[in-house]
Structure formats: C-alpha cells, structure tokens
C-alpha positions, 0 to 999 in steps of 0.5 A: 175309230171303231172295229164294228163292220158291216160284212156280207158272207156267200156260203155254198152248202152241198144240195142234199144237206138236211134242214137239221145240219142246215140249222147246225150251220146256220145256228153256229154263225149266229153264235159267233155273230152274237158273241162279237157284238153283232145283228144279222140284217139278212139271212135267207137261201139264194138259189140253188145252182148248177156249179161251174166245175165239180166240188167234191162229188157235187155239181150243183150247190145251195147258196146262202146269203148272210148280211150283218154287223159286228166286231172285225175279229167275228170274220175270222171266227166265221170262217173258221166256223165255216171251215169246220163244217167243211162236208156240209159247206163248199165254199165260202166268201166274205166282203166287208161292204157300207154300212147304206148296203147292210141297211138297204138289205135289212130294208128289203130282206122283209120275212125271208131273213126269218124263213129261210136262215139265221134271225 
C-alpha cells in the first residue's frame, strides 16, 4: 500500500494580508508539498467572508483552497506550517479526499491555480 494521499487543505488568511506574506504563505506549503513527493492539483483564493464569530480582531477572512498529492507525513508538516504563520492564518483544516476528486479539481481548476496561489 502506498503513503501517497490526496488531501484538500481550507486555510482562512486575515483580510488585510499583503501579497507579499500571502506568497511567504503559500511559497512555504509548496515547499513542503515538494519535499514530500507531491503536486498540487489546485490553488486558488476562495472568497472573501464575513466570519461567523470574531477571530482575533477580525470579522471577515480570505479563504483559500489547495488541493494536491504527497506522502501522508507532508499533512502534519503543512499544518505546522500553517501554525507558524499563526498572525497571518486564522484557521485551517485538512481532509484527505479520493483521488476522482483531486483530479476533477485539477480538470476544473483551469488558470486560476496559476493566478491566485501556489503552482
């Protein structure tokens, strides 16, 4: 059996992050998505949302999506990641999901993997 997965990560940036840490950010989990045998299928911004409660000081967010493949262990080291840019990320979640969906995304995803995230 192999430790290759396909995962799907939702991360919730503070609204009034710059494009330069955005791209700290985002230039980090390539990294990590890199050094663990993977490809990202799908990278892109989401929506910006007001919040359902206050986080910090902030009542709305920038969500992200990133879908992509790689070894089990690279999860763990996203989320440390993503833990390490605690002021800049709010909130984050990870789902491992099937393999039709991770290429379904990469299908659909078109440029805005290229425009608006890590590729």
């Amino acid at each position: 059996m192999t430790d290759i997965g396909y995962y799907e990560t939702l991360y919730l940036t503070r609204p009034d992050l710059t494009d330069d840490e955005l791209n700290k950010v985002q230039g980090r989990l390539k990294e990590t998505i890199s050094n663990h045998e993977g490809e990202i299928f799908k990278s892109q911004k989401w929506a910006d949302r007001n919040l359902a409660y206050r986080i910090g000081k902030y009542n709305k967010g920038t969500y992200h999506i990133l879908v992509y493949k790689s070894l089990r262990s690279a999860v763990s080291e996203i989320e440390r990641n993503l833990r390490f840019f605690s002021g800049d990320v709010l909130r984050f979640m990870t789902v491992r999901i099937k393999e039709e969906s991770a290429l379904r995304e990469r299908a659909t995803s078109g440029t805005d993997a290229q425009e608006g995230g890590v590729q």
